[in-house]
Backbone as CSV, one residue per row, in Angstrom:
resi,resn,N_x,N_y,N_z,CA_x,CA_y,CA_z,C_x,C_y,C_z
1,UNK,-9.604,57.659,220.057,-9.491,58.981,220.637,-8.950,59.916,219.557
2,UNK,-9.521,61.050,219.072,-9.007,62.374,218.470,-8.319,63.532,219.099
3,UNK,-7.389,63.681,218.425,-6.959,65.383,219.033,-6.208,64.814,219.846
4,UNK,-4.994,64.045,219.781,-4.333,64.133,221.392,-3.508,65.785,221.249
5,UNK,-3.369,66.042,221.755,-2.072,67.620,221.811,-0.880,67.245,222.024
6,UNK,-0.572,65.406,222.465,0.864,65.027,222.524,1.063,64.474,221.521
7,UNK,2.273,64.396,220.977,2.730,63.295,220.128,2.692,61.946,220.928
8,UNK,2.403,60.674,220.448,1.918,59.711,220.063,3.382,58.680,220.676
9,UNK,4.416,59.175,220.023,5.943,58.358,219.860,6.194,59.447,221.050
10,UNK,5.659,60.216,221.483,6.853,60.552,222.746,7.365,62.087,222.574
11,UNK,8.154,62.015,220.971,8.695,62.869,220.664,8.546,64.514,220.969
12,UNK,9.286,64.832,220.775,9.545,66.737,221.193,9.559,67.367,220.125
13,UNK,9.912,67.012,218.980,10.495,67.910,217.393,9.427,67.889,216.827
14,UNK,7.590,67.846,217.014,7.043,68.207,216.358,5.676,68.297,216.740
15,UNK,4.751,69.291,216.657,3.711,69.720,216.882,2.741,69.176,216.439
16,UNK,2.014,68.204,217.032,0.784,67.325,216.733,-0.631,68.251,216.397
17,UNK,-0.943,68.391,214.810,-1.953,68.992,214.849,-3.283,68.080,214.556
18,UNK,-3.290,66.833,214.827,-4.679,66.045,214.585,-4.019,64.811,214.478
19,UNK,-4.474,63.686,215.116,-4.235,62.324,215.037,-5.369,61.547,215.795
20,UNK,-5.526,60.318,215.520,-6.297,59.205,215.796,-5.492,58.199,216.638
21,UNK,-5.600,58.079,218.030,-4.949,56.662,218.496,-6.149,55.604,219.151
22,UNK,-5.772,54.224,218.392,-6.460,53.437,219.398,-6.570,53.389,220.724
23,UNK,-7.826,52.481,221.146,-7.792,52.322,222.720,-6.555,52.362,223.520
24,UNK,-6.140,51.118,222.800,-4.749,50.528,223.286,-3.501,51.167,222.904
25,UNK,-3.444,52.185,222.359,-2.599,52.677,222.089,-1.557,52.106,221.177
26,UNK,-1.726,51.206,220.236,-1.114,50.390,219.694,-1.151,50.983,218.279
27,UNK,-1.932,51.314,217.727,-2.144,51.701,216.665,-2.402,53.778,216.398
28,UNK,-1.501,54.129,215.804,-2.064,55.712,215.193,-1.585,56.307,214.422
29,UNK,-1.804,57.442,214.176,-2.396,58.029,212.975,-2.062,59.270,213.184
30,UNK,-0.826,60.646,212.945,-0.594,61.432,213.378,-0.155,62.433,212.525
31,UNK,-0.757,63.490,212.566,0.425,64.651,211.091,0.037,65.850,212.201
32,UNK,0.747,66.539,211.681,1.537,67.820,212.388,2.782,68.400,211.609
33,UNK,3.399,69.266,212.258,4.320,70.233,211.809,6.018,69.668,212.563
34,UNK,6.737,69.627,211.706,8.292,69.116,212.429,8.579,70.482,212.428
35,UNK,9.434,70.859,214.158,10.064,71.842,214.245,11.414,71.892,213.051
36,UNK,11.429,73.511,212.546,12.712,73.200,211.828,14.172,73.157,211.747
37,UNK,14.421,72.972,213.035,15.610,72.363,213.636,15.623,70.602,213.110
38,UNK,14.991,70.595,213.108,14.479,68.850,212.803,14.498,68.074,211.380
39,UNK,14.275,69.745,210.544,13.944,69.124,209.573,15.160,68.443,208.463
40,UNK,14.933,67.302,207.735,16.710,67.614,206.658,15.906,68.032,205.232
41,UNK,15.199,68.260,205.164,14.187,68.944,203.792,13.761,70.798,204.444
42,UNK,14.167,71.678,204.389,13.637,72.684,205.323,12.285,73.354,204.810
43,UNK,11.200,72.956,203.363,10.363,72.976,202.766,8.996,71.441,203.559
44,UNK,9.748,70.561,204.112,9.014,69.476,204.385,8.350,69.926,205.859
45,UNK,7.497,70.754,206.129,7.398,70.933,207.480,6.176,70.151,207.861
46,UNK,5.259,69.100,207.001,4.403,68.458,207.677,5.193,66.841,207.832
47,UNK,4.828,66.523,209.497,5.425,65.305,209.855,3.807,64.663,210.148
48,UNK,3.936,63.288,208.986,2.765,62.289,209.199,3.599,61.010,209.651
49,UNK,2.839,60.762,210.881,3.171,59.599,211.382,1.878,58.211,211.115
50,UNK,2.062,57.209,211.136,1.432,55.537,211.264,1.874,54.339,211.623
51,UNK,1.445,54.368,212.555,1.908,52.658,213.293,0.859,51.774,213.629
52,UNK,1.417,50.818,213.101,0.072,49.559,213.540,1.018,48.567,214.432
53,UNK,0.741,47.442,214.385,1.048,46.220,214.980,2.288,45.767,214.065
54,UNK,2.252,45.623,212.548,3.128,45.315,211.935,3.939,46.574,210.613
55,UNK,3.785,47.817,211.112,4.186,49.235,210.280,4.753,49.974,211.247
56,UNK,5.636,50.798,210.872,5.930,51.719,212.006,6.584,52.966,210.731
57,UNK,6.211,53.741,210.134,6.021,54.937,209.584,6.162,56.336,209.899
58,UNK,7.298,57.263,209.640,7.296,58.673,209.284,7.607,59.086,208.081
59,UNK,6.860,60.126,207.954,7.139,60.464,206.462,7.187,62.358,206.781
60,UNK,8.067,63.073,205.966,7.910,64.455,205.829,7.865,64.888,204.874
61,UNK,6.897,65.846,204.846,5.878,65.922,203.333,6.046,67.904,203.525
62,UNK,5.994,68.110,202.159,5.744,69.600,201.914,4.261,69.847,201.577
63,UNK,3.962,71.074,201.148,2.714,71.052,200.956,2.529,70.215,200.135
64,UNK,2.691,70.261,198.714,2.344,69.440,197.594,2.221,67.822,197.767
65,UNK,3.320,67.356,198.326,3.419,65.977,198.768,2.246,65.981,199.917
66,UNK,1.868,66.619,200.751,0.505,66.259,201.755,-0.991,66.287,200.767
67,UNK,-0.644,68.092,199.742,-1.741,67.722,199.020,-2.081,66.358,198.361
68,UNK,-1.309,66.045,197.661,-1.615,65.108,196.514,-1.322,63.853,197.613
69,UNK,-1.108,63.178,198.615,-1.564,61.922,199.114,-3.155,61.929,199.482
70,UNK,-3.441,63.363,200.259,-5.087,63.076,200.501,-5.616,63.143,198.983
71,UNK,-5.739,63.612,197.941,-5.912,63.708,197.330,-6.360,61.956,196.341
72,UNK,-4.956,61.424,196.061,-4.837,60.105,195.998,-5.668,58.896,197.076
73,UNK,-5.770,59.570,198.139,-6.659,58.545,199.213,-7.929,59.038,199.262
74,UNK,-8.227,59.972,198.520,-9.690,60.578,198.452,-10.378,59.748,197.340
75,UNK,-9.107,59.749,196.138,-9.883,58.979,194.796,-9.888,57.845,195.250
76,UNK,-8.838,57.171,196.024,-9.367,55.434,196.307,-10.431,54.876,196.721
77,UNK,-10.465,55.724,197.857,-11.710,55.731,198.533,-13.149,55.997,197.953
78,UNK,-13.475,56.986,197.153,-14.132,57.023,196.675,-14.859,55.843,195.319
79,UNK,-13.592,55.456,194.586,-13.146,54.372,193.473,-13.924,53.329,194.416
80,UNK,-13.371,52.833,195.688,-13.298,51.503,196.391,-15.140,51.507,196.851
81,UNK,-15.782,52.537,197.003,-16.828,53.277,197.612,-17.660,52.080,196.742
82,UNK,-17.862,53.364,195.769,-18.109,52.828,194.455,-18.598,51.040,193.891
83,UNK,-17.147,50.917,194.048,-17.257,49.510,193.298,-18.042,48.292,194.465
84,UNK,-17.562,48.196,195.648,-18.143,47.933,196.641,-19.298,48.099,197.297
85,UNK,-19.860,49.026,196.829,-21.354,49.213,197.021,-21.377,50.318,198.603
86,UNK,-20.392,50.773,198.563,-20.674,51.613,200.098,-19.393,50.532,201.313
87,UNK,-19.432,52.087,201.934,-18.371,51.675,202.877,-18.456,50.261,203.791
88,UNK,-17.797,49.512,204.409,-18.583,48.404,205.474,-18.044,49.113,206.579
């Protein structure tokens, strides 16, 4: 499922602007904006969340730090593309 408009964990302190959750709800994938009452970086206003089965992940990222991870997961991906012969 895409787009929930709730946060994922429940939470109140931050504005879900795009995430991925499994069926089961077990697994997702979440970034958005931390209110800045919330924040302890007051420059970090994107909150990316990830949880699987064995991860449970927040991270608060400023612009630069959000740029340069997609950025970095763009070249992997692409690198991994590549060498692999196409996505499976």
């Amino acid at each position: 499922m895409l787009c929930n408009s709730t946060c994922p964990r429940g939470l109140n302190n931050c504005i879900p602007y795009s995430n991925s959750i499994s069926d089961d709800g077990v697994t997702f994938i979440c970034c958005g904006s931390s209110k800045p009452e919330s924040r302890i970086v007051l420059g970090d206003h994107f909150r990316f969340c990830f949880k699987s089965e064995t991860t449970d992940t927040i991270f608060d990222y400023d612009d630069y730090d959000i740029k340069e991870q997609i950025a970095v997961m763009a070249d992997a991906l692409a690198i991994h593309t590549r060498m692999e012969g196409g996505i499976k």
